[in-house]
C-alpha positions in Angstrom: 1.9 9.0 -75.0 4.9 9.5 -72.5 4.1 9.9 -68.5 6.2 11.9 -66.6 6.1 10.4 -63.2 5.3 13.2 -60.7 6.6 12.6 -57.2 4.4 14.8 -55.2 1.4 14.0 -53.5 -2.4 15.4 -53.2 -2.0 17.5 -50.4 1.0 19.5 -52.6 -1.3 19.6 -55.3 -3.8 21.2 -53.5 -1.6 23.7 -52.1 -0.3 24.7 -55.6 -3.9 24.8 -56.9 -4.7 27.0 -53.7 -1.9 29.2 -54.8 -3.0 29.4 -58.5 -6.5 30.7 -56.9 -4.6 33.1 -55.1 -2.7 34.8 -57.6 -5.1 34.4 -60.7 -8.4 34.3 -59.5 -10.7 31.2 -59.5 -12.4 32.8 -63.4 -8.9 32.9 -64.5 -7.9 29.4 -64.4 -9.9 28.2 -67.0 -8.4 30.4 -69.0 -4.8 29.8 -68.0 -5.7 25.7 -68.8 -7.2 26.2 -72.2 -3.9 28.4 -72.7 -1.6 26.0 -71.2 -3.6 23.2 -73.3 -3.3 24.9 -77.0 0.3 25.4 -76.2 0.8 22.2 -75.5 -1.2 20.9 -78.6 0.8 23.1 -80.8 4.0 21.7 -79.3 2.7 18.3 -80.0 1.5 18.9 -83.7 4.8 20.8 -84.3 7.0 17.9 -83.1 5.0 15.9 -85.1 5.3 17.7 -88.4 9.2 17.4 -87.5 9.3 13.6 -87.3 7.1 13.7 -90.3 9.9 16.0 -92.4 12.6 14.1 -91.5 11.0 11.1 -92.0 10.3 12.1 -95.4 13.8 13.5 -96.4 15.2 10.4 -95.0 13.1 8.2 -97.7 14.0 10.5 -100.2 17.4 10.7 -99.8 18.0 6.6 -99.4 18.5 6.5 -95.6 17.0 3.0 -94.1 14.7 4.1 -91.4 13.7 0.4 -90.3 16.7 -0.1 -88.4 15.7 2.8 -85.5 12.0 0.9 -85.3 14.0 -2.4 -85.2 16.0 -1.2 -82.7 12.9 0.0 -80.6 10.9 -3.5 -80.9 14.2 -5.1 -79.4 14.6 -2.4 -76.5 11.0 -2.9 -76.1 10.9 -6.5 -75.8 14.4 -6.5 -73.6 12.0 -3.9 -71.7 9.0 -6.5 -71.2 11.6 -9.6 -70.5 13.5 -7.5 -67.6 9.6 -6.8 -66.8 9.1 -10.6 -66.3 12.2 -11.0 -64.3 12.0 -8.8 -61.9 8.3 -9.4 -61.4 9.2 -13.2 -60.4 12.1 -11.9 -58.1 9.8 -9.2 -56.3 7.4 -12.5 -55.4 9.5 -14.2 -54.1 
């Protein structure tokens, strides 16, 4: 799963869902959230059947797809190395 850092704090959050009460009504919300939830699931299961298609198409048509998860496992452990580093030079 990807995190989106979110840079605001609880008190904003509480204002916004103060807002939401506001405008909507507090029997709304749910209903906004399983909304906003399904649309977000069919986003994910869509973007999903697209990696799965061109995954597939790829294989069929001769196209080496191990080199982009290659790649990703050396990003990844470059990731987890720089990690290390600058872990020791924060101690210090």
């Amino acid at each position: 799963m990807i995190s989106i850092p979110l840079f605001i704090s609880g008190t904003e959050i509480a204002f916004i869902v103060f807002i939401l009460v506001m405008v909507f009504g507090a029997d709304k919300i749910p209903e906004i959230a399983r909304g906003v939830g399904k649309g977000m699931r069919m986003v994910k299961d869509a973007t999903n059947d697209i990696k799965t298609e061109i995954t597939k198409s790829a294989s069929e048509h001769g196209v080496d797809t191990t080199i982009a998860k290659d790649i990703k496992k050396e990003i990844d452990q470059v990731k987890d190395d720089l990690d290390t580093f600058t872990g020791a030079v924060k101690r210090k």
